[in-house]
N, C-alpha and C positions, 0 to 999 in steps of 0.2 A: 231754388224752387223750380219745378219742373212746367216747361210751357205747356204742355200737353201729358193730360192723366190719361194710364188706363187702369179700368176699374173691372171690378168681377164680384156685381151685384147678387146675380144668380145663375146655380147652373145654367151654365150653355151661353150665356148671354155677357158680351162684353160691351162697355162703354169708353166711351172716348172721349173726354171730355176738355175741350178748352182752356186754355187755362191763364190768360194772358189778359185779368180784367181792366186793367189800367192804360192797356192798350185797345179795347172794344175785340181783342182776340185778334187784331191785326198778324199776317202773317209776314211774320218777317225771316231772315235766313234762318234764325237758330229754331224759329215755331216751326219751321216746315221739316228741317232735321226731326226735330223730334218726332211730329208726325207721321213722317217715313215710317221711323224708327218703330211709333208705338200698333200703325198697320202692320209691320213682319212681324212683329211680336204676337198681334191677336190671329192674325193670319197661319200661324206657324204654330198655334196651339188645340191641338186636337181639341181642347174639350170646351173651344167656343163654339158653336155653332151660328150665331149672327153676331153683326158687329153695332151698336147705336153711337152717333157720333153728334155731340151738342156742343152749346156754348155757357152763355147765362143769361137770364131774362132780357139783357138789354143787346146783346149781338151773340149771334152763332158768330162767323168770323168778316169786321166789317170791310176785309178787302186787303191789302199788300201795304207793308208795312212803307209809307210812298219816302220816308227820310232815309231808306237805305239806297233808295235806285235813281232819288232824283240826280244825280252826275254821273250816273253808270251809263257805257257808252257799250255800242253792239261787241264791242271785243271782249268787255265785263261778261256780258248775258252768256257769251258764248262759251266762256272758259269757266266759268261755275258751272253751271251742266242744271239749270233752274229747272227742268223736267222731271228731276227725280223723286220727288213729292206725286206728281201726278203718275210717275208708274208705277211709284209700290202701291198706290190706292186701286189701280185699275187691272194689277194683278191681283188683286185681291180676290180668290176663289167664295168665299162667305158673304153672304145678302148682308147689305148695309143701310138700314135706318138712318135717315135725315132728321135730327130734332132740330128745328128753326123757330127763333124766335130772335124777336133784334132786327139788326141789319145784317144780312145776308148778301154785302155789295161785291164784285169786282171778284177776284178771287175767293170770296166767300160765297158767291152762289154758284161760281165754277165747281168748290168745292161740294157743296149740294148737289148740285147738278150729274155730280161724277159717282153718287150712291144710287140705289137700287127701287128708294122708298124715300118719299120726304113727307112728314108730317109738318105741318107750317103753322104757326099761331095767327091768329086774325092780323094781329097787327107785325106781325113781318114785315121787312121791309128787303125786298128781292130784284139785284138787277144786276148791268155790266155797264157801268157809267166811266169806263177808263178812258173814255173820249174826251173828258173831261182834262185829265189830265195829259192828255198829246200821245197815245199811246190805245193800242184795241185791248181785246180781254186775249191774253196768252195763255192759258191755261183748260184752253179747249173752249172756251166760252161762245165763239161763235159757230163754232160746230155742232155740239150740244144741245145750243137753248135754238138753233132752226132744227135743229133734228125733232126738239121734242114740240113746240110751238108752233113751227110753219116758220114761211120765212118772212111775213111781212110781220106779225108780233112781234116776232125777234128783232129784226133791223130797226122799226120803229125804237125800242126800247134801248136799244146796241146807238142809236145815230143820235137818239134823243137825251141820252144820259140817263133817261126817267126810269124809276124805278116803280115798282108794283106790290100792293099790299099779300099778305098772306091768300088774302080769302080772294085778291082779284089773280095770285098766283093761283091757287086752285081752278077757280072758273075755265085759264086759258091751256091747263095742263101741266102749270111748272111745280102741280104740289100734287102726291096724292090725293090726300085731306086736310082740312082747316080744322084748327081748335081752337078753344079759347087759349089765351095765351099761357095762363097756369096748367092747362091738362096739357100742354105740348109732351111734356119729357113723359111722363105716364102713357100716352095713349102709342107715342112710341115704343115702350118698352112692351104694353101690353100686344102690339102687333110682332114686336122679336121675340114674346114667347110663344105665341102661335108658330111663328117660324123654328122656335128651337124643338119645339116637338115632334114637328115631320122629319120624314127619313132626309138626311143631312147628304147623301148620295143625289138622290132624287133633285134635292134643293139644289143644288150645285151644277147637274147639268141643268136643269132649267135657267139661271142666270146663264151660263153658258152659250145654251144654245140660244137665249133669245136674243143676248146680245151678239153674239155671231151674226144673226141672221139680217137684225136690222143694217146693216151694209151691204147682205148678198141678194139674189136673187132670188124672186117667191120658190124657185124649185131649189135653190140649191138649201135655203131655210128649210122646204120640208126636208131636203134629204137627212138635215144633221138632225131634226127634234125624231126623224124616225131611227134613226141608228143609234140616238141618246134612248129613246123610248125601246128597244130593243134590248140593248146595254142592262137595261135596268132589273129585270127577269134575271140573272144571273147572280141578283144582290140578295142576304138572305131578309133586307127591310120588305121587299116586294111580297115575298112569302107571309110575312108578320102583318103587311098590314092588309091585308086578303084574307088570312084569317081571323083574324083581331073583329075584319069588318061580318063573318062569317058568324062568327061566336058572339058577335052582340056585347064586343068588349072593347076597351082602348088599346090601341098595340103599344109597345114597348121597342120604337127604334133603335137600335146600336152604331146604324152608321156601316154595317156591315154589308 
């Protein structure tokens, strides 16, 4: 049985689905493999245009599978290469949907943390409590959740073990939007088809250059959204959808 599905509900729009119930979707070595695995795959495939990535009603993913690493020593960590899950996600060229509902702990909100868009159910439950267990969040988690938060949310939440519902995730940033817990995977999908209809060029430098930007310099962020924005005029989507908006019609993107 595969720890992680990917699916292809509908044009453009790929899904990524959890798969691991019996473990709360715990990630353990063989779920991150595959996960790797099933980002170069949706990554690597022209005719996705976004990617939505969930769990099931009772966890998105509840954190790192803790019976594989409790006697794993810094020489272990070192010679598995445990990063390679978070680079194929962050090479990821394609806008990535957060569906969360469940617990969302430890490695599972890193992993949240590390898409583009999180939709969160009221009752999420979202945090980096690996203080808990003798150990920080490795998976970017402290870098990330002060990047998006500020640094006293973060560290309070990071020092305290505590974790934060969906809707108090919303409130301080760590969600886009809150839903009831059953519209979670709908209202996400219905925001990736929004996204799978614009020109997929366009989309693409925009993730780009914003995430570029947030670590440079206000001048050096305008320089790249202006040479992305420049760039973009030589695509024939630009053309299409300038006239489309001319014509009083819907354009028909290509990606061209």
């Amino acid at each position: 049985m595969s720890l992680v599905l990917l699916e292809r509900p509908e044009a453009g729009i790929a899904v990524i689905r959890m798969n691991r119930p019996e473990a709360m979707n715990a990630l353990s070595n063989a779920t991150r493999v595959e996960l790797a695995e099933r980002f170069e795959e949706a990554a690597a495939d022209d005719e996705i245009r976004v990617i939505v990535i969930t769990g099931n009603e009772k966890a998105f993913v509840a954190g790192a599978d803790l019976k594989e690493f409790a006697d794993m020593t810094t020489a272990d960590w070192t010679q598995q290469d445990a990063r390679f899950m978070w680079r194929a996600i962050a090479a990821c060229k394609k806008p990535i949907v957060a569906a969360v509902n469940g617990f969302a702990l430890g490695g599972g909100c890193e992993l949240a943390l590390s898409c583009d868009i999180i939709v969160a159910g009221e009752n999420a439950k979202m945090g980096l409590p690996e203080v808990r267990v003798g150990v920080l969040p490795g998976g970017g988690g402290t870098q990330r959740l002060t990047r998006t938060v500020g640094k006293y949310k973060a560290l309070k939440m990071m020092l305290t073990a505590e974790w934060v519902s969906g809707s108090e995730a919303c409130d301080m940033g760590l969600a886009s939007e809150v839903v009831p817990d059953a519209e979670v995977v709908e209202r996400a999908m219905a925001i990736a088809r929004k996204i799978a209809k614009m020109p997929p060029i366009g989309v693409r430098l925009i993730k780009e250059v914003t995430l570029a930007g947030i670590d440079a310099s206000l001048e050096t962020g305008m320089m790249l959204e202006r040479k992305a924005f420049e760039i973009l005029f030589a695509t024939e989507d630009q053309k299409e959808g300038a006239k489309a908006f001319i014509e009083k019609r819907e354009p028909e993107f290509k990606g061209k």
